[in-house]
N, C-alpha and C positions, 0 to 999 in steps of 0.2 A: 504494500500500500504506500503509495508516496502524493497521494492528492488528500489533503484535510479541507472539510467544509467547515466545522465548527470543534471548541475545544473548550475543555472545562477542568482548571484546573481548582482540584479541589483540597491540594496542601503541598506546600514546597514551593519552590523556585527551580525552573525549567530553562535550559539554554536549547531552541532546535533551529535545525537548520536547513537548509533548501534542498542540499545533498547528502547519500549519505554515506558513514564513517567521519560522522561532526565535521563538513567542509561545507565552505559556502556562506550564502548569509547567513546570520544570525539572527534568532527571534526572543526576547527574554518573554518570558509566559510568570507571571504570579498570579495569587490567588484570585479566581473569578472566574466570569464568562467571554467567553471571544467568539461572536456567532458567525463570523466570516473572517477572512484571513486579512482585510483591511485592518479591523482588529489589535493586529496582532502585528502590524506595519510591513505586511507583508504587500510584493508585486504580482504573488500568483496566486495559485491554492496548492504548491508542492511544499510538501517536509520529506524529507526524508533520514533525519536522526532527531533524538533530540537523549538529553541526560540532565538529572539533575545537579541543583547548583549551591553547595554549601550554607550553610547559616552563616550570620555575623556573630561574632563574638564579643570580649573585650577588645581595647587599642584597635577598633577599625578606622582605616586610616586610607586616606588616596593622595599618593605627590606626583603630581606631572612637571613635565620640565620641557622649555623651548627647544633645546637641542639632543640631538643623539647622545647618547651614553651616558646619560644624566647631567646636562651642561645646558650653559643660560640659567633664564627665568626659573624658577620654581614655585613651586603655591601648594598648598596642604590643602586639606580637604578633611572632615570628618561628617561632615552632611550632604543633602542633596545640594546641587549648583545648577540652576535652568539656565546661567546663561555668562560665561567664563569671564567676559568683558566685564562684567558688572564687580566683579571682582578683582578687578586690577589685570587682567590678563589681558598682554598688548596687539597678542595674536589670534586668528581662526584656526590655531595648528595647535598639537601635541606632539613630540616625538619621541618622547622614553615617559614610562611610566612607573612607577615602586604602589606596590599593595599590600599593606600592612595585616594581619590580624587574619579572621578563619573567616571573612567574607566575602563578597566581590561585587565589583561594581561594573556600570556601563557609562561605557562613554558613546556618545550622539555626537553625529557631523552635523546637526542643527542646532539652532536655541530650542529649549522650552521639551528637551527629550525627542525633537523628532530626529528624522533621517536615517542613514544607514545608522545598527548600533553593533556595539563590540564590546562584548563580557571579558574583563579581565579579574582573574583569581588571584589570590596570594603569591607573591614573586616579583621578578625585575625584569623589566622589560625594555630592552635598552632601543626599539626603534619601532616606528609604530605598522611595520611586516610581522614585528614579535605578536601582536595579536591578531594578524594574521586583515590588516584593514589594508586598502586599495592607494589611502593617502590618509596623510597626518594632521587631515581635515577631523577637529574636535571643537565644539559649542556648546558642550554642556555636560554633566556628571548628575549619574543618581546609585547610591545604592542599592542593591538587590534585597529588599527584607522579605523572608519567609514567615508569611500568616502558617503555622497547622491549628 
């Protein structure tokens, strides 16, 4: 089965994705209803993987950084962000990222959580290919928090 109409997620936090063996875009799913794949910020009605996506913990934590390897700008993060500028961030870009604690977050190539998004978990991620995005187009940050 790789065509979904409708989806209900009824505890956890869900990473799926277009293709599968977890490749492709990315859809974060929390708890609720998705009755079409608009939804869900999706361009088609294909999934073809998807897994679940750890809790938050204590010390969650997101630092992005202007340049590769962790160089430039930097800015923390311990809450949601709809919109990076508003926050002192001089750029539309991300290019390494550091994630703190037993959570993970998404990062949006628009304000306000929309556009392509890109689940990153606990670790370093020194270029923004590391999670696996198209370009280092970033506009906003939120949390993954699991309702059970």
């Amino acid at each position: 089965m790789n065509r979904v109409n409708s989806i209900r997620v009824e505890s956890g936090a869900w990473v799926c994705y277009d293709h599968p063996d977890f490749r492709g875009q990315q859809f974060i799913l929390e708890h609720g209803d998705y009755p079409d794949f608009l939804c869900w910020n999706g361009h088609n009605d294909h999934m073809g993987s998807c897994r679940p996506v750890g809790m938050h913990g204590e010390n969650f934590r997101l630092e992005i950084f202007e340049g590769c390897n962790f160089t430039g700008q930097c800015l923390e993060f311990q809450d949601d962000c709809p919109f990076l500028q508003s926050r002192g961030w001089a750029k539309n870009c991300v290019n390494a990222v550091k994630v703190y604690g037993d959570g993970a977050w998404v990062l949006y190539e628009e304000p306000n959580y929309h556009g392509r998004m890109y689940l990153v978990e606990r670790g370093d991620f020194r270029n923004y290919s590391d999670w696996e995005a198209h370009s280092s187009r970033v506009q906003s940050v939120r949390r993954v928090v699991n309702f059970f």
